[in-house]
PDB file of N, CA, C and O in Angstrom:
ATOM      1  N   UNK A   1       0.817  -1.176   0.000  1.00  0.00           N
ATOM      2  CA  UNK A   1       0.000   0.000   0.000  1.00  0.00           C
ATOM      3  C   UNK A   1       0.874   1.258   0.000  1.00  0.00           C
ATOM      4  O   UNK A   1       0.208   2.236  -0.340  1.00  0.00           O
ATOM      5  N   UNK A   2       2.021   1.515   0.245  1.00  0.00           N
ATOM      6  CA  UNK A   2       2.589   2.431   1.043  1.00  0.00           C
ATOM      7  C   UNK A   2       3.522   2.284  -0.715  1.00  0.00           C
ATOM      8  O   UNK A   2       3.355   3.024  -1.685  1.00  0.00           O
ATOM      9  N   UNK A   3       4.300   1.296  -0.623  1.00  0.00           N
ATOM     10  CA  UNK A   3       4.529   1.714  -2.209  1.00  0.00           C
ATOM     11  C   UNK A   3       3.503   2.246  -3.796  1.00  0.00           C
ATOM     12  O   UNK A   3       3.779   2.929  -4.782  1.00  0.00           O
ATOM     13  N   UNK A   4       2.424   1.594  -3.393  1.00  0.00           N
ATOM     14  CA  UNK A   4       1.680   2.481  -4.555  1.00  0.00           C
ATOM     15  C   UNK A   4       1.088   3.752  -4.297  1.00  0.00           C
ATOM     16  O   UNK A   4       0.390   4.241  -5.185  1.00  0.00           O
ATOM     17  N   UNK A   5       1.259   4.380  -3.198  1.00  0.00           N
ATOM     18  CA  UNK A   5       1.253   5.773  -2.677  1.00  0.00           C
ATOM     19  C   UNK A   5       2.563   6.158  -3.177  1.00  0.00           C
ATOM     20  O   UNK A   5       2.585   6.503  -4.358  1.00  0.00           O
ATOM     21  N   UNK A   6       3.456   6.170  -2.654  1.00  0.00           N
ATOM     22  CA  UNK A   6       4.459   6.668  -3.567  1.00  0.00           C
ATOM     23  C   UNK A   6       4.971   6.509  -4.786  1.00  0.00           C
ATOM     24  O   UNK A   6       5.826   7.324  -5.133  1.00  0.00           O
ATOM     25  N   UNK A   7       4.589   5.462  -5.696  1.00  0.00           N
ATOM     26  CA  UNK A   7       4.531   5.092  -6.990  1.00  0.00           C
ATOM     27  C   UNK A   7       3.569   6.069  -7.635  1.00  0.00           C
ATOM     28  O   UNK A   7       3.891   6.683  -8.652  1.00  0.00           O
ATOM     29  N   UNK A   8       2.071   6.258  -6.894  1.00  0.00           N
ATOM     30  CA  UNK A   8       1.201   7.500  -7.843  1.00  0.00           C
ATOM     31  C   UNK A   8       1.481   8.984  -7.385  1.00  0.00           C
ATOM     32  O   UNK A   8       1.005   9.961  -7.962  1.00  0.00           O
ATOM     33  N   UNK A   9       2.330   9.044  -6.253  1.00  0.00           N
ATOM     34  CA  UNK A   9       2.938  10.641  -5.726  1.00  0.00           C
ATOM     35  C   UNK A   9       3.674  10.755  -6.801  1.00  0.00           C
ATOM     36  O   UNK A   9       3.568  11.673  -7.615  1.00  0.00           O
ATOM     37  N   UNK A  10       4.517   9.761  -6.866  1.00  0.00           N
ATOM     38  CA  UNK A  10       6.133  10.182  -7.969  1.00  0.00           C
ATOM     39  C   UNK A  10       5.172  10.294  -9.490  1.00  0.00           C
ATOM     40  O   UNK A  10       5.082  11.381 -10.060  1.00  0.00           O
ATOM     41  N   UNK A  11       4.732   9.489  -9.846  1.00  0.00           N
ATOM     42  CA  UNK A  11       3.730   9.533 -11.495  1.00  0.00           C
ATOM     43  C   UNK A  11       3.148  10.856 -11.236  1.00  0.00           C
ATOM     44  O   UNK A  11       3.152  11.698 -12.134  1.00  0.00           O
ATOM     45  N   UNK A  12       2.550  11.155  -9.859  1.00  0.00           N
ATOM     46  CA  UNK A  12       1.889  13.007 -10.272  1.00  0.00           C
ATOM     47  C   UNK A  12       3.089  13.499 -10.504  1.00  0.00           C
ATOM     48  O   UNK A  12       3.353  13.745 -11.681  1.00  0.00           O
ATOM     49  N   UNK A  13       4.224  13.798  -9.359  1.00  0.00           N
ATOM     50  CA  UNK A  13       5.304  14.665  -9.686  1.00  0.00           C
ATOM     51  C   UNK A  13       6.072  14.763 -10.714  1.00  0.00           C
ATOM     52  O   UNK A  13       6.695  15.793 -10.971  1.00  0.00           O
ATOM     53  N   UNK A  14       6.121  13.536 -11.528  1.00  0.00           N
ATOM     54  CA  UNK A  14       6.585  13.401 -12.765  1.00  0.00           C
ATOM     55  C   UNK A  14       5.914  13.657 -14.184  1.00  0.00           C
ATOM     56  O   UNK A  14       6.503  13.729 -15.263  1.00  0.00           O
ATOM     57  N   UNK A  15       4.146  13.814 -13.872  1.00  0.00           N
ATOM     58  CA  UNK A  15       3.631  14.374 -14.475  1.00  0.00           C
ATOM     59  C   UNK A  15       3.731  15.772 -14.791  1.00  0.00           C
ATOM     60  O   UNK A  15       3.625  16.277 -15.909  1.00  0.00           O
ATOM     61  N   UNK A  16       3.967  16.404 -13.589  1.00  0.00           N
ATOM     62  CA  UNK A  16       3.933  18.018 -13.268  1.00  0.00           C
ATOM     63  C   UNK A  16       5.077  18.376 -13.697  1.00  0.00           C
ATOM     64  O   UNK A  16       5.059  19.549 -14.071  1.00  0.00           O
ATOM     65  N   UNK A  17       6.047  17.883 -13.802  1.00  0.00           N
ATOM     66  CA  UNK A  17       7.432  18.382 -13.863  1.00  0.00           C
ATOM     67  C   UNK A  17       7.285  18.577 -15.523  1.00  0.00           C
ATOM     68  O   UNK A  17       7.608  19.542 -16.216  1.00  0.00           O
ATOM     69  N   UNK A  18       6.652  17.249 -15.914  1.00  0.00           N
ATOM     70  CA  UNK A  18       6.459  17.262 -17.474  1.00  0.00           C
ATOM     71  C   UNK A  18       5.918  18.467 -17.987  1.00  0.00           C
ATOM     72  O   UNK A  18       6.562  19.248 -18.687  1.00  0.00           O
ATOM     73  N   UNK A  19       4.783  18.615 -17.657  1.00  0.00           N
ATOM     74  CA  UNK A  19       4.107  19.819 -18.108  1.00  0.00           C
ATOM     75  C   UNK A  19       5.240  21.001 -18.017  1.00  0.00           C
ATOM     76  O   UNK A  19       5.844  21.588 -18.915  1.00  0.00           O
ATOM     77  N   UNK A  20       5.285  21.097 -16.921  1.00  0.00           N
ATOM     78  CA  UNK A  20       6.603  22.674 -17.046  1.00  0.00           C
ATOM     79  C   UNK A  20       7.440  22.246 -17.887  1.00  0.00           C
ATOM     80  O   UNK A  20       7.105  22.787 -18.941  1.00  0.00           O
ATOM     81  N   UNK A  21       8.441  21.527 -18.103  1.00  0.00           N
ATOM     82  CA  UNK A  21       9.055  21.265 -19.345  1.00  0.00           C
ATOM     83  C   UNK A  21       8.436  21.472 -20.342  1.00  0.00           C
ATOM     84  O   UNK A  21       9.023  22.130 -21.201  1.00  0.00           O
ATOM     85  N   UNK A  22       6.981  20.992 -20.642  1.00  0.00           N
ATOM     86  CA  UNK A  22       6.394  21.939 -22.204  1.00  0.00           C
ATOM     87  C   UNK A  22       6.261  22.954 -22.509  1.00  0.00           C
ATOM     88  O   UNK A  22       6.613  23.512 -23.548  1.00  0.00           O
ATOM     89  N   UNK A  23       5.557  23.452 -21.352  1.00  0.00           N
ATOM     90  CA  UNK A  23       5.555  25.076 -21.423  1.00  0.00           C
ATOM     91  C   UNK A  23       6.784  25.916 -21.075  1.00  0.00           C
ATOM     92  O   UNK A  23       6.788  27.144 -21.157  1.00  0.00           O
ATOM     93  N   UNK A  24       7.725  25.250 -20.719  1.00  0.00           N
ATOM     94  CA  UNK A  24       9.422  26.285 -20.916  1.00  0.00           C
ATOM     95  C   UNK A  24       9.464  25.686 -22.538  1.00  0.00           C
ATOM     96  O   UNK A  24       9.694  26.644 -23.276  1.00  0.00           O
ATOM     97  N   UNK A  25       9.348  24.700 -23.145  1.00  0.00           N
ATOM     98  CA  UNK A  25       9.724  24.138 -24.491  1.00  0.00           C
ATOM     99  C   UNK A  25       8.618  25.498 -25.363  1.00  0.00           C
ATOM    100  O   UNK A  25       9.204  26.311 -26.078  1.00  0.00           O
ATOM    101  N   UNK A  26       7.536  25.569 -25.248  1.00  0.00           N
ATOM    102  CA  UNK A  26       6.697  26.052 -25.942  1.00  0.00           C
ATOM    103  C   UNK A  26       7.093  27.610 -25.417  1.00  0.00           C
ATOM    104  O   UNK A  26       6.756  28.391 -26.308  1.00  0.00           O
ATOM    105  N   UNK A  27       7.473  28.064 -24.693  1.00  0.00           N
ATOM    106  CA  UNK A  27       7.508  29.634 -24.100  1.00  0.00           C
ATOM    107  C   UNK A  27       9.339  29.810 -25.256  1.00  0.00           C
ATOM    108  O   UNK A  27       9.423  30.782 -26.007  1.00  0.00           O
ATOM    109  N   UNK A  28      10.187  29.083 -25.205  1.00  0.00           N
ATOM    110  CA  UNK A  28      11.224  28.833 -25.906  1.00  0.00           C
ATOM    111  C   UNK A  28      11.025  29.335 -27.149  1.00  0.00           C
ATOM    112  O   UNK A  28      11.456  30.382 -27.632  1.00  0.00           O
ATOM    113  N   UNK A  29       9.940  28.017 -27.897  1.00  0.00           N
ATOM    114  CA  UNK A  29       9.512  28.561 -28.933  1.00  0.00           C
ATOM    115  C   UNK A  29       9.310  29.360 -29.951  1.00  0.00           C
ATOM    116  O   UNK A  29       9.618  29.609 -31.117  1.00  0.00           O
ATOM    117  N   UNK A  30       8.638  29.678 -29.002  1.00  0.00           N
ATOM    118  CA  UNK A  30       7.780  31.205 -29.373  1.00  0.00           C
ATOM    119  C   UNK A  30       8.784  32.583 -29.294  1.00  0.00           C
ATOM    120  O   UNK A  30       8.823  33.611 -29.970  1.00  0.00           O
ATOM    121  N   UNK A  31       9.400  32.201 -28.392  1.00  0.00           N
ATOM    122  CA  UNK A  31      10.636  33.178 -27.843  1.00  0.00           C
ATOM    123  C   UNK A  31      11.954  33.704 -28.936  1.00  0.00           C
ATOM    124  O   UNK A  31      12.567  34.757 -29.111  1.00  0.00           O
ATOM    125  N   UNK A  32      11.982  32.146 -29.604  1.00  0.00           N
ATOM    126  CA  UNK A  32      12.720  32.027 -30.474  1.00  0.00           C
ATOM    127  C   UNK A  32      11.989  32.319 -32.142  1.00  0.00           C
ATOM    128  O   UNK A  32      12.795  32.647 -33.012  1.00  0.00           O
ATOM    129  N   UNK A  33      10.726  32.213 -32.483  1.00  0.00           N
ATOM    130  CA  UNK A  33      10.061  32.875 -33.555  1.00  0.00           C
ATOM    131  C   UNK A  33      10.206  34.143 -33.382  1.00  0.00           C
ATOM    132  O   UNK A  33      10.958  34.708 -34.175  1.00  0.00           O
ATOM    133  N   UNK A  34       9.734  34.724 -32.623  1.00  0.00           N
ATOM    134  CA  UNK A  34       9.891  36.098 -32.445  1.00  0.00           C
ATOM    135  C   UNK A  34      11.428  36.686 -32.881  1.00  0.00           C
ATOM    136  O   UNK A  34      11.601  37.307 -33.929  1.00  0.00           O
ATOM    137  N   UNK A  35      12.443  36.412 -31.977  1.00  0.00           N
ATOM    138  CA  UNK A  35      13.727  36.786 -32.461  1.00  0.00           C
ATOM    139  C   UNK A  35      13.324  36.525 -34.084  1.00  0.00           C
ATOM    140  O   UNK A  35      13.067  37.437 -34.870  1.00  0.00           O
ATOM    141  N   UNK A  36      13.324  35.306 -34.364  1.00  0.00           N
ATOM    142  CA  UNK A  36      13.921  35.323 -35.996  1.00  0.00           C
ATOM    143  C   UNK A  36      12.900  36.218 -36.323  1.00  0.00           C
ATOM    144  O   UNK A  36      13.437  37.242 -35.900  1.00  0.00           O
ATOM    145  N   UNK A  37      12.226  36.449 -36.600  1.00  0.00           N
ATOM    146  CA  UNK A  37      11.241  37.366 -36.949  1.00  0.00           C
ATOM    147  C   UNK A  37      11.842  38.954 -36.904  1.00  0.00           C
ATOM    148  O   UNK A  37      12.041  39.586 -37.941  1.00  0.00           O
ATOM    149  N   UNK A  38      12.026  39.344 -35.947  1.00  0.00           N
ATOM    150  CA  UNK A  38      12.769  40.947 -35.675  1.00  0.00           C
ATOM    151  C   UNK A  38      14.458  40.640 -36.386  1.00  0.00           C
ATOM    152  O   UNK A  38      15.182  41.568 -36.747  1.00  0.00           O
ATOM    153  N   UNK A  39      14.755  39.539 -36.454  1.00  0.00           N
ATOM    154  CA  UNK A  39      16.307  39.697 -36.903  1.00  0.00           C
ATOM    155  C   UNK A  39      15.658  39.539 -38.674  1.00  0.00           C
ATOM    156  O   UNK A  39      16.616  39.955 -39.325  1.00  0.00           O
ATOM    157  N   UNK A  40      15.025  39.321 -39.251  1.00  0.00           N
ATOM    158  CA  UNK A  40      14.723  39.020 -40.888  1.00  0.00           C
ATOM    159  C   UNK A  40      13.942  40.971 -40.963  1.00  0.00           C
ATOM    160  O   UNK A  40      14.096  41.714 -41.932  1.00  0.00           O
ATOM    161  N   UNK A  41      13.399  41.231 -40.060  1.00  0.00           N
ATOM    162  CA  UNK A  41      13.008  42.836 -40.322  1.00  0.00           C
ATOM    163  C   UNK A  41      13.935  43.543 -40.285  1.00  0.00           C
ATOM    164  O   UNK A  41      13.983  44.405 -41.163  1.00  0.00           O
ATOM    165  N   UNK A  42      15.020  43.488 -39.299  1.00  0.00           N
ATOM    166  CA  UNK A  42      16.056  44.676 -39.078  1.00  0.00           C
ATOM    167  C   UNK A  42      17.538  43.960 -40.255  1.00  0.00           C
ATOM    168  O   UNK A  42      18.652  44.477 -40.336  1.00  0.00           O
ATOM    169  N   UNK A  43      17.174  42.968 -40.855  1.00  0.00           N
ATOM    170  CA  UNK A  43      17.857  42.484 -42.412  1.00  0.00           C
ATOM    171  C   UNK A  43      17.131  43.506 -43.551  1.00  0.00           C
ATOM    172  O   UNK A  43      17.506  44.135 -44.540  1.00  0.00           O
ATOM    173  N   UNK A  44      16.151  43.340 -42.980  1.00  0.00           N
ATOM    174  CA  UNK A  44      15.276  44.056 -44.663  1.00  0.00           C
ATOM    175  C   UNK A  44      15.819  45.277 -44.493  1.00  0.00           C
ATOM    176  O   UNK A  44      16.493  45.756 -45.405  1.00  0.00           O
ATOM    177  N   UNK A  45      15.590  46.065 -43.151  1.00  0.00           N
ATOM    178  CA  UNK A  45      15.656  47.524 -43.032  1.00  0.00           C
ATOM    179  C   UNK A  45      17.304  47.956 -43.125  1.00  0.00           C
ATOM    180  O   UNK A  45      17.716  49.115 -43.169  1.00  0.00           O
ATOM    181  N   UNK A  46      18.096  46.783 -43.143  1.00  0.00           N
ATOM    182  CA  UNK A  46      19.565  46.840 -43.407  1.00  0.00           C
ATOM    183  C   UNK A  46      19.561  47.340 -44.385  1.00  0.00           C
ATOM    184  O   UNK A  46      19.874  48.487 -44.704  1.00  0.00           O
ATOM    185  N   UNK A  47      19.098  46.272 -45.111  1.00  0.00           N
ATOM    186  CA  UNK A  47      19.244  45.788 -47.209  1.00  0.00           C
ATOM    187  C   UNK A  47      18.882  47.488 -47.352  1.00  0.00           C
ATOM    188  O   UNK A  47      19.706  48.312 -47.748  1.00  0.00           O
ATOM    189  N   UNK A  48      17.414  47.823 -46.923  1.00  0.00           N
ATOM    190  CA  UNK A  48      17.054  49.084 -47.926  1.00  0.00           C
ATOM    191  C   UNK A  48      18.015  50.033 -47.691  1.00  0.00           C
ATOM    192  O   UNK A  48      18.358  50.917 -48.476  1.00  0.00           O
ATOM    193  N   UNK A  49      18.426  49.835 -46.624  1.00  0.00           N
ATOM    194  CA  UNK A  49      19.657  50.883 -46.017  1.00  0.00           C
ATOM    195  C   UNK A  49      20.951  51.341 -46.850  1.00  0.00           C
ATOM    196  O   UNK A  49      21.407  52.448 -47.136  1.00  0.00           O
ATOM    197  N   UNK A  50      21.377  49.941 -47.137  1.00  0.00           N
ATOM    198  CA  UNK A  50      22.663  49.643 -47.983  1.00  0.00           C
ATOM    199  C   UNK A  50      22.327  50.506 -49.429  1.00  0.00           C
ATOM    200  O   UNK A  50      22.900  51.519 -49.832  1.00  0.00           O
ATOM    201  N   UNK A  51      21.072  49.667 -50.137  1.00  0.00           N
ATOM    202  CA  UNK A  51      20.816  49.917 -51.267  1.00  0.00           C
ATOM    203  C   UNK A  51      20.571  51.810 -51.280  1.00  0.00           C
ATOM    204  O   UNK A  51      21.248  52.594 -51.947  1.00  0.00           O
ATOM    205  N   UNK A  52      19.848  52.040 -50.692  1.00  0.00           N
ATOM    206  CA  UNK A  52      19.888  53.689 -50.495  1.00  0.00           C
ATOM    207  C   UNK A  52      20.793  54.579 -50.473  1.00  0.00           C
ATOM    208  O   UNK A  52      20.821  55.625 -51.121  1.00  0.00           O
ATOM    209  N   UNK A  53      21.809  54.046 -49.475  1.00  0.00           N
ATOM    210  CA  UNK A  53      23.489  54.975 -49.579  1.00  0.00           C
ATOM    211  C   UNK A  53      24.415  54.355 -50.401  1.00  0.00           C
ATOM    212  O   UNK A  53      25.612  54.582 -50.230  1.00  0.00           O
ATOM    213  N   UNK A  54      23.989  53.525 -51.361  1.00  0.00           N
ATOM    214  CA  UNK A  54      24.763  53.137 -52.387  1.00  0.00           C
ATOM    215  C   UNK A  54      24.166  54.008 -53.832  1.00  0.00           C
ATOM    216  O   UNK A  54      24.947  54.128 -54.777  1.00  0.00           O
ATOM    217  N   UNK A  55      22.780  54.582 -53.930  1.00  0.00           N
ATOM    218  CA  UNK A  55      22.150  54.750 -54.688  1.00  0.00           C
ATOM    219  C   UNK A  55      22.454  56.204 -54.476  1.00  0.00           C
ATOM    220  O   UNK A  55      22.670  56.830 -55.514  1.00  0.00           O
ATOM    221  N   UNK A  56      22.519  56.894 -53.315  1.00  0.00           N
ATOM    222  CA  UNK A  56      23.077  57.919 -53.354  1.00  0.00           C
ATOM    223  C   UNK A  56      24.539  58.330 -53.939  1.00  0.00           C
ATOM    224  O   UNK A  56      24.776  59.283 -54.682  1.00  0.00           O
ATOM    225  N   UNK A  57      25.731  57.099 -53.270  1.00  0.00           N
ATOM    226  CA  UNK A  57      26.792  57.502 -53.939  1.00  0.00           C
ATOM    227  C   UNK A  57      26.816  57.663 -55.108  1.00  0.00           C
ATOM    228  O   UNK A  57      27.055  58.698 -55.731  1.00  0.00           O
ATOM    229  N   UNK A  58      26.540  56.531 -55.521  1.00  0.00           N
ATOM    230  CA  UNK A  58      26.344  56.646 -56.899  1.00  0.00           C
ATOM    231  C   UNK A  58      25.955  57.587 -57.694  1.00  0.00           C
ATOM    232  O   UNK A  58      26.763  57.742 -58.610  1.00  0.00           O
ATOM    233  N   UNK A  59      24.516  58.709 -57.769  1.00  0.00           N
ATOM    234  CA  UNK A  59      24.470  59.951 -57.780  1.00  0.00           C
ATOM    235  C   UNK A  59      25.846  60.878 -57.480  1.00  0.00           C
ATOM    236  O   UNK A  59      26.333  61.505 -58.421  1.00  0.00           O
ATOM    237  N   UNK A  60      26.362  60.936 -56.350  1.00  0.00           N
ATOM    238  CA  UNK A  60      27.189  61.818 -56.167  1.00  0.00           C
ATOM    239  C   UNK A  60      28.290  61.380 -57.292  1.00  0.00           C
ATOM    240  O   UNK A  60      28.817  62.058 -58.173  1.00  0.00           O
ATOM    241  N   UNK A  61      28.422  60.223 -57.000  1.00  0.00           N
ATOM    242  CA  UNK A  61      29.838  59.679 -58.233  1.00  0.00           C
ATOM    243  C   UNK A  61      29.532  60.877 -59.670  1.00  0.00           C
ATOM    244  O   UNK A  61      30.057  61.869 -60.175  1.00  0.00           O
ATOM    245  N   UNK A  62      28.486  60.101 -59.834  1.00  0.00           N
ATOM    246  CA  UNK A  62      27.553  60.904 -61.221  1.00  0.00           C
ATOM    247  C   UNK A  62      28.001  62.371 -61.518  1.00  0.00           C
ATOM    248  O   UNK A  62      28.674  62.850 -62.431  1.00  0.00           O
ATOM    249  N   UNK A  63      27.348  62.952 -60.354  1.00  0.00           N
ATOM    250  CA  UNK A  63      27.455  64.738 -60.106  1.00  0.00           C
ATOM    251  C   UNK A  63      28.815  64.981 -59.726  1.00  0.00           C
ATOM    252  O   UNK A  63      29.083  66.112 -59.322  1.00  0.00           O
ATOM    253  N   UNK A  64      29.532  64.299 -59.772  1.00  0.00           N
ATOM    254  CA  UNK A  64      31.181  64.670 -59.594  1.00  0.00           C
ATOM    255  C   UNK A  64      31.712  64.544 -60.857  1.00  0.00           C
ATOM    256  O   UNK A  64      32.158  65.645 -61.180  1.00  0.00           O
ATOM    257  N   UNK A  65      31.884  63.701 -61.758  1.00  0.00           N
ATOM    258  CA  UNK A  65      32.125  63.532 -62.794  1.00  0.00           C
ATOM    259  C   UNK A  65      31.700  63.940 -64.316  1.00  0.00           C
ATOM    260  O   UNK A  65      32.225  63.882 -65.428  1.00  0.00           O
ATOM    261  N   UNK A  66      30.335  64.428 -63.705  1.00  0.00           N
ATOM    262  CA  UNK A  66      30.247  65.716 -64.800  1.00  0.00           C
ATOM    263  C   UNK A  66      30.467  66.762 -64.924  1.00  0.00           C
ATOM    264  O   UNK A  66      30.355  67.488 -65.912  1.00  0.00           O
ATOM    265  N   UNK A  67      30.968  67.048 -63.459  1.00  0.00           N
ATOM    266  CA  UNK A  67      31.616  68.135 -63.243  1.00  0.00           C
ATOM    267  C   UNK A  67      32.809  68.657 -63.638  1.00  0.00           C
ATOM    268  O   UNK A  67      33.027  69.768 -64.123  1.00  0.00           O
ATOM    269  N   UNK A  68      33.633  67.693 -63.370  1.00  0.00           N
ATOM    270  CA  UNK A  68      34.751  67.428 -64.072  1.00  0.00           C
ATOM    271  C   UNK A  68      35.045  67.461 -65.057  1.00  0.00           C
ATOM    272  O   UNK A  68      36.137  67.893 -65.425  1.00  0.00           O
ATOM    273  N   UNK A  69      34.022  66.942 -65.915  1.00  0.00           N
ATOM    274  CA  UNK A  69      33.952  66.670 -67.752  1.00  0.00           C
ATOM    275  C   UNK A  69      33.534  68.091 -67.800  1.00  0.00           C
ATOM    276  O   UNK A  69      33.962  68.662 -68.803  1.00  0.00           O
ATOM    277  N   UNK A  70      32.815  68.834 -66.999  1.00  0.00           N
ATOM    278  CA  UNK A  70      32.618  70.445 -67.595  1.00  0.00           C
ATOM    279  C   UNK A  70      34.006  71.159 -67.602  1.00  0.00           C
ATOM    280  O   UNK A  70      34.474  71.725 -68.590  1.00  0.00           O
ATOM    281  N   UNK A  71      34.627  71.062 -66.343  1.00  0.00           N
ATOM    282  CA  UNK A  71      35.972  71.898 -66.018  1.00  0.00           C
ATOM    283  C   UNK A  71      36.971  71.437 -67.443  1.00  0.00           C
ATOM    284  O   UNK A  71      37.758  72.182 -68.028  1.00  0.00           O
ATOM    285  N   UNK A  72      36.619  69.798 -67.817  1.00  0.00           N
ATOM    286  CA  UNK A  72      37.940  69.681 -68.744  1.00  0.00           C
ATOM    287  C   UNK A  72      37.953  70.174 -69.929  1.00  0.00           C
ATOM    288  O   UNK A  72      38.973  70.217 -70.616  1.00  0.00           O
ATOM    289  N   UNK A  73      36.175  70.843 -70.508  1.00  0.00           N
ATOM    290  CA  UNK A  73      35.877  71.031 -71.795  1.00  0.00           C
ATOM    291  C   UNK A  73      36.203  72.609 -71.466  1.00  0.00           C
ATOM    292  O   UNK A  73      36.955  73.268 -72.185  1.00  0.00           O
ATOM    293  N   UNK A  74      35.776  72.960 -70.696  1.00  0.00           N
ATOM    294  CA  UNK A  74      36.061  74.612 -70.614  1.00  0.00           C
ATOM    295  C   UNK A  74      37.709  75.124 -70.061  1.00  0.00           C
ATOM    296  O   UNK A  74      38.220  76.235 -70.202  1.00  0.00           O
ATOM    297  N   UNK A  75      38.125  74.249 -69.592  1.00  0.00           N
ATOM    298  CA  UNK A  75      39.649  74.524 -68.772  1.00  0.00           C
ATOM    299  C   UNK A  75      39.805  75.317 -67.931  1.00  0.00           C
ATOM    300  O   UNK A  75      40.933  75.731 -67.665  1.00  0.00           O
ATOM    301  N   UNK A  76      38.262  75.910 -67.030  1.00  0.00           N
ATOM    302  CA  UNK A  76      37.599  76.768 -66.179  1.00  0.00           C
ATOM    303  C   UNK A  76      36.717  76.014 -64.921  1.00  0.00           C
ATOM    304  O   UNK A  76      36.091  74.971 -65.110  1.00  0.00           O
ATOM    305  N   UNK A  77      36.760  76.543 -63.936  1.00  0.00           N
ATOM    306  CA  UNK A  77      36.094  75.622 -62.773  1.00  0.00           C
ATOM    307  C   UNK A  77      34.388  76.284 -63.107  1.00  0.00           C
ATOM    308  O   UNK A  77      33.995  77.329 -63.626  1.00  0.00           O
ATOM    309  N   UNK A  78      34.127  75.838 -62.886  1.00  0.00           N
ATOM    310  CA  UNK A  78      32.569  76.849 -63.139  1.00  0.00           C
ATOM    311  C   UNK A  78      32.316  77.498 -61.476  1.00  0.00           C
ATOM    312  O   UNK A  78      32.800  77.001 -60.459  1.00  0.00           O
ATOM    313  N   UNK A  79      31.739  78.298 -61.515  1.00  0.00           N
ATOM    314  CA  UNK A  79      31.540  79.368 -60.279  1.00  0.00           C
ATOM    315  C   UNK A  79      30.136  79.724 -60.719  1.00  0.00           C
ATOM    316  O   UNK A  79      29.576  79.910 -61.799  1.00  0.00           O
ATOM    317  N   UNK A  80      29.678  79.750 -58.994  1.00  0.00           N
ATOM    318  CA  UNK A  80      27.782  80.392 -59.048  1.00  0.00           C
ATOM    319  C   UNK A  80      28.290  81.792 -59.285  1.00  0.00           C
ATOM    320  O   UNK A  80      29.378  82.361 -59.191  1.00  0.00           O
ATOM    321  N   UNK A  81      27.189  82.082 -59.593  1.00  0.00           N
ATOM    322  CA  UNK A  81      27.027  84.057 -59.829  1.00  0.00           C
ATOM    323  C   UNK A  81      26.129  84.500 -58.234  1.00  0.00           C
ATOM    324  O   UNK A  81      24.983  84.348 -57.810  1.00  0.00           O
ATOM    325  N   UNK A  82      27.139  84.979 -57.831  1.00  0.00           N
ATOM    326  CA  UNK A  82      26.734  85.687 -56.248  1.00  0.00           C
ATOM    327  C   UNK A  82      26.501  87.181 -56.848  1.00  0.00           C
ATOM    328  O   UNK A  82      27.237  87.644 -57.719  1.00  0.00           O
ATOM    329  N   UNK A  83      25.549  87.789 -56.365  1.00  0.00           N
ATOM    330  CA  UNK A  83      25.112  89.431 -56.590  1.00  0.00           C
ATOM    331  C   UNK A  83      25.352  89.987 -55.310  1.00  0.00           C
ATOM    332  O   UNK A  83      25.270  91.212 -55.217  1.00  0.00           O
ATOM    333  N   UNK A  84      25.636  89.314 -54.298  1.00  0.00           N
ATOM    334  CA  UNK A  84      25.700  89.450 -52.817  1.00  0.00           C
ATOM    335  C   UNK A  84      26.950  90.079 -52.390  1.00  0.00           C
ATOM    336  O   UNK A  84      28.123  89.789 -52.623  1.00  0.00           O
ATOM    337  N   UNK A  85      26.226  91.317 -51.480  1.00  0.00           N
ATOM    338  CA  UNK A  85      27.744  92.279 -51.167  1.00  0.00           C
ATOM    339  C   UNK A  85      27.961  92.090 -49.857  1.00  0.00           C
ATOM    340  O   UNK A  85      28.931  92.615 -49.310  1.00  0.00           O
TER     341      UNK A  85
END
């Protein structure tokens, strides 16, 4: 008698213990979707990042080099017209 009291104590406690092990497994989970989730957004918001200040240089590359091609055809820097005293 006294062993199947403690045979169905230990089967509850070993039940219970189980359960918390799922729900740390399942809280894990979820824990871990989330991360990948915010790490694949702050990738995207990288990417557009990259692509943007590359798309800019590139412009500037652009606007530098025609600049240049102006100075080499004229053999003159070009200058704004200031009216300003």
């Amino acid at each position: 008698m006294v062993d199947a009291s403690l045979n169905r104590s230990h089967s509850v406690y070993h039940t219970i213990i189980m359960r918390k092990d799922d729900q740390s497994e399942s809280k894990r989970a979820r824990a871990l979707q989330t991360y990948n989730t915010e790490m694949e957004m702050i990738d995207q918001i990288a990417e557009g990042a990259r692509s943007q200040a590359e798309e800019n240089r590139r412009k500037e590359v652009k606007k530098v080099a025609e600049k240049a091609n102006k100075i080499r055809s004229n053999g003159k820097i070009p200058t704004k017209t200031c009216l300003c005293l």
